[in-house]
Legacy VTK file of the C-alpha trace (Angstrom):
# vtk DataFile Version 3.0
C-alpha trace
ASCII
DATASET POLYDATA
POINTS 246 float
0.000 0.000 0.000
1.161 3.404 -0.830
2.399 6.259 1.844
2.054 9.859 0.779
4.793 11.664 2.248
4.112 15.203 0.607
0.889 16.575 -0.931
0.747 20.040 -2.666
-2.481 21.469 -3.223
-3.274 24.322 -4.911
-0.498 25.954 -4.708
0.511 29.795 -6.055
3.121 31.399 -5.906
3.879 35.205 -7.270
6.508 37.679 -7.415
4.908 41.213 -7.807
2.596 41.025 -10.759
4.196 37.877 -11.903
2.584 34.656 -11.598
5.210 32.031 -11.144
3.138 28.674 -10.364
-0.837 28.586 -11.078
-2.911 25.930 -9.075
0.133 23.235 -8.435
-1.480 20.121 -7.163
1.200 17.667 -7.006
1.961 14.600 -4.392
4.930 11.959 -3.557
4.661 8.555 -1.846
7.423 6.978 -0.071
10.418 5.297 -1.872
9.275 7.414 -5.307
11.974 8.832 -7.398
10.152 12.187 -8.954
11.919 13.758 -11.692
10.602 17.595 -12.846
11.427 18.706 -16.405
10.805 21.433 -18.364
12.340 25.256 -19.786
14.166 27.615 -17.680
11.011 29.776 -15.967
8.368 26.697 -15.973
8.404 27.102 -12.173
10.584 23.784 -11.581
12.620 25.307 -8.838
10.278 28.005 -7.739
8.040 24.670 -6.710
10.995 23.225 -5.083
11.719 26.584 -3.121
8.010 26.639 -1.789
8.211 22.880 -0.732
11.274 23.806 1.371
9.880 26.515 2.568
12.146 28.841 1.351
9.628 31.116 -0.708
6.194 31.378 1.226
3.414 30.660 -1.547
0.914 33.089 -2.750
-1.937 30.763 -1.246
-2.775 26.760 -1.292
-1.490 24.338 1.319
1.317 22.080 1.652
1.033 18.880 3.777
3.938 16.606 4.923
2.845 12.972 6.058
-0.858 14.192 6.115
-0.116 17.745 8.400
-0.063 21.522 6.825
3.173 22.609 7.447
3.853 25.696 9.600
5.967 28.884 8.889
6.932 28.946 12.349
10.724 29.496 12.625
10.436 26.425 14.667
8.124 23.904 12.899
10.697 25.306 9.688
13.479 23.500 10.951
11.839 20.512 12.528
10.733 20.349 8.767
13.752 20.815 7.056
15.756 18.502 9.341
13.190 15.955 7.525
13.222 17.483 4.212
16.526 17.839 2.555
17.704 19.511 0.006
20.729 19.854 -2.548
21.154 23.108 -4.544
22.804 23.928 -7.757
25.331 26.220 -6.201
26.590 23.894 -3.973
25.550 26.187 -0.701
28.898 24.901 1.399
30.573 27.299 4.127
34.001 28.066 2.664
35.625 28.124 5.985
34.763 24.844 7.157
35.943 21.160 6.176
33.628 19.034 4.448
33.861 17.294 7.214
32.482 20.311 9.533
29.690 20.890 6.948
28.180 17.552 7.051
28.673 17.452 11.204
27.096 21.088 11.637
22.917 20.896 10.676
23.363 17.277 13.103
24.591 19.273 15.753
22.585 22.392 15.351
19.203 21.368 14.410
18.866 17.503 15.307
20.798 18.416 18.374
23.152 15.160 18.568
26.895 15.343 20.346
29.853 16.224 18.396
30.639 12.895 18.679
27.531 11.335 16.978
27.164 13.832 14.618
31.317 13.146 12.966
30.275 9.511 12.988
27.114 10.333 10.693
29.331 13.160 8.642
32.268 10.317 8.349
29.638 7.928 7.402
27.982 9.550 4.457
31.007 11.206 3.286
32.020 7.480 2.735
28.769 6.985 0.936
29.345 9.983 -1.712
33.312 8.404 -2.191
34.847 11.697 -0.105
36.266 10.162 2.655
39.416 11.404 1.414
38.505 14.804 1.198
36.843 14.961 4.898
39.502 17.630 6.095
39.498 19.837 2.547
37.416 23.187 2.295
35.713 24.170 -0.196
38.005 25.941 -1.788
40.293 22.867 -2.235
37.275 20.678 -3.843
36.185 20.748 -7.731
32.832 21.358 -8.255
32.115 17.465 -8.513
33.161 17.230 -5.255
31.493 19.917 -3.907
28.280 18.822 -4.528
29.365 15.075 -3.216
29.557 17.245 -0.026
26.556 18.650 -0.347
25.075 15.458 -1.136
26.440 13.990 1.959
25.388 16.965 3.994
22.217 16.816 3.141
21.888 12.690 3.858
23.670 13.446 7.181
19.884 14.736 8.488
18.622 11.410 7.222
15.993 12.950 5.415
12.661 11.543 4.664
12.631 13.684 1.293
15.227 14.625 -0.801
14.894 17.614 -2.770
17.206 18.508 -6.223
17.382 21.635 -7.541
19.402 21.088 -10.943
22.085 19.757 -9.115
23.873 19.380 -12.401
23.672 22.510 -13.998
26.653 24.398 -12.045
29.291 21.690 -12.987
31.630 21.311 -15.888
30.335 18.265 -18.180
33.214 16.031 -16.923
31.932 16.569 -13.466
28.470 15.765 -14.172
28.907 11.945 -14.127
30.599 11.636 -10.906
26.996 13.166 -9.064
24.673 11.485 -11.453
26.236 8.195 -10.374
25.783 8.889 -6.455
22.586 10.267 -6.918
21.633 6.958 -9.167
22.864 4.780 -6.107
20.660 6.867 -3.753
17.652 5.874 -5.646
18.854 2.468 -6.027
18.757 2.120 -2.073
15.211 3.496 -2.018
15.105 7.147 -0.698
12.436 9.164 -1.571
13.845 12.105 -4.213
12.196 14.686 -5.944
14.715 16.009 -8.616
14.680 19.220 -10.876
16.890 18.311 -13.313
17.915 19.262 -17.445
19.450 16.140 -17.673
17.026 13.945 -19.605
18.280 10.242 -20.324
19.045 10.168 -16.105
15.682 11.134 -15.818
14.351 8.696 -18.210
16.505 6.056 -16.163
16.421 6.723 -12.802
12.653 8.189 -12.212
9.557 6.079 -10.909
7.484 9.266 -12.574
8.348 12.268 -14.493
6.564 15.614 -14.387
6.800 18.094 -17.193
6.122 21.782 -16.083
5.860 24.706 -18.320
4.424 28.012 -17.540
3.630 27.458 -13.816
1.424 24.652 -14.047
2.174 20.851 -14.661
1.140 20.093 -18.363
1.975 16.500 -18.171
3.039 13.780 -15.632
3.509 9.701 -15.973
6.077 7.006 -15.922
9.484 7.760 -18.053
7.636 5.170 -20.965
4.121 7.390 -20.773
6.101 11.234 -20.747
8.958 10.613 -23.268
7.870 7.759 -25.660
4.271 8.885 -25.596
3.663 12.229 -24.569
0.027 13.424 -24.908
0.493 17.394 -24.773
1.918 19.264 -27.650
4.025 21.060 -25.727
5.648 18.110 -24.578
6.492 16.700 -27.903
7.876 19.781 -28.835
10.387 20.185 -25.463
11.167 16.457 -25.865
12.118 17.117 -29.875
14.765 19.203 -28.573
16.483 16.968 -26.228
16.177 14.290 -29.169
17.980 15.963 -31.133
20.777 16.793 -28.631
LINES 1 247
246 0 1 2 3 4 5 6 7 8 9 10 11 12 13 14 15 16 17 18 19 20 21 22 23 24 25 26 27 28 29 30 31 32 33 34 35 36 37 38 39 40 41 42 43 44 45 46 47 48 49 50 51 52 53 54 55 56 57 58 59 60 61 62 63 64 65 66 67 68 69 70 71 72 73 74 75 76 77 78 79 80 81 82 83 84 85 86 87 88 89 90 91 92 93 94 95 96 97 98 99 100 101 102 103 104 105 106 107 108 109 110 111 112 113 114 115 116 117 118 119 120 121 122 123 124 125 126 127 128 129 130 131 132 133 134 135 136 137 138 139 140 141 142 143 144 145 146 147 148 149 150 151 152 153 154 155 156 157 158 159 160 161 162 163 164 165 166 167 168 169 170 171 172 173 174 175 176 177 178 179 180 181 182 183 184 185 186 187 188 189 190 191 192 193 194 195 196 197 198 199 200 201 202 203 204 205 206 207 208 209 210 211 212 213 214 215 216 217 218 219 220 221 222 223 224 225 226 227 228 229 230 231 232 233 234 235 236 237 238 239 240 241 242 243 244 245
């Protein structure tokens, strides 16, 4: 039997005069690997922003296991301790060790001991392959292994949800691999991962369902088979046309 995790209903969201996401509905059960597609400006990471809470929607509701969740500064981080998420840009502190970033959101947020929280850091830096690289800052790390970090930071909380904002699209194409193949194994052990991404035969592999947005509002949504052999909408066939031909 299914278990929704997240449930989006209704959902807005507008800067100004600008309408970024009209009437979102959108929902993820446990173990699902969620892939959202579409151009720059379809609303992909806007979406992922209000999930996390880090853009406050226009108006609709966004439930987690079942409950609205709360804007409170301190229902926000009881959330995000149980919703990652991995950015583009990587988001480390430059003067700590990858080692400190991992151990840090244990410490602060799940309140653990130094102790416990550098065995979980050590631990899913060994996951990501950057072990090696535990005592390196930022600074010292390729943008590859950067967003290992990041990856590792984010798995340190032990998430229930993984969010992905085009985690990808910041990294030189040599790099790309090296985090496509960690986030591949992620989904292969069965975390739940919702993942904005440009990078269209990984989504075709690696997602349970894909969702296409364009212009704020989810045109199209299925398994990999349904969205990019047999897309319905127009507007689908014409995106996908352009990937095919890449």
């Amino acid at each position: 039997m299914s278990e929704l995790i997240l449930q989006v209903k209704h959902l807005k969201k507008s800067f100004g005069t600008h309408e970024v996401l009209k009437d979102i509905d959108f929902s993820v059960e446990k173990g699902e690997v969620i892939s959202i597609i579409g151009s720059s400006g379809s609303g992909k990471s806007t979406l992922l922003r209000c999930i996390n809470m880090l853009e406050i929607p226009t108006s609709g509701e966004i439930l987690f296991e079942g409950a609205p969740v709360s804007y409170r500064p301190k229902d926000k981080n009881r959330f995000r301790s149980r919703v990652g998420m991995v950015f583009q840009s990587f988001n480390l502190f430059a003067n700590m060790t990858a080692l400190q970033n991992c151990m840090i959101g244990v410490q602060i947020v799940s309140k653990k001991s130094k102790q416990e929280a550098e065995a979980r850091a050590q631990e899913y830096l060994k996951v990501v392959g950057m072990s090696a690289y535990r005592n390196a800052r930022p600074a010292q790390l390729s943008g590859g292994q950067k967003q290992r970090v990041a990856i590792a930071r984010a798995l340190c909380m032990q998430p229930d949800l993984l969010l992905f904002d085009e985690p990808t699209s910041a990294l030189d194409p040599e790099m790309v691999g090296e985090v496509l193949a960690v986030i591949r194994s992620l989904a292969e052990s069965g975390i739940t991962m919702v993942i904005v991404t440009h990078e269209m035969m990984f989504a075709k592999e690696i997602s349970s369902r894909v969702v296409f947005m364009d212009s704020g509002i989810i045109l199209e949504q299925g398994t990999p088979d349904q969205v990019f052999n047999h897309p319905q909408k127009e507007r689908t066939r014409e995106f996908l046309s352009r990937y095919r031909q890449g």
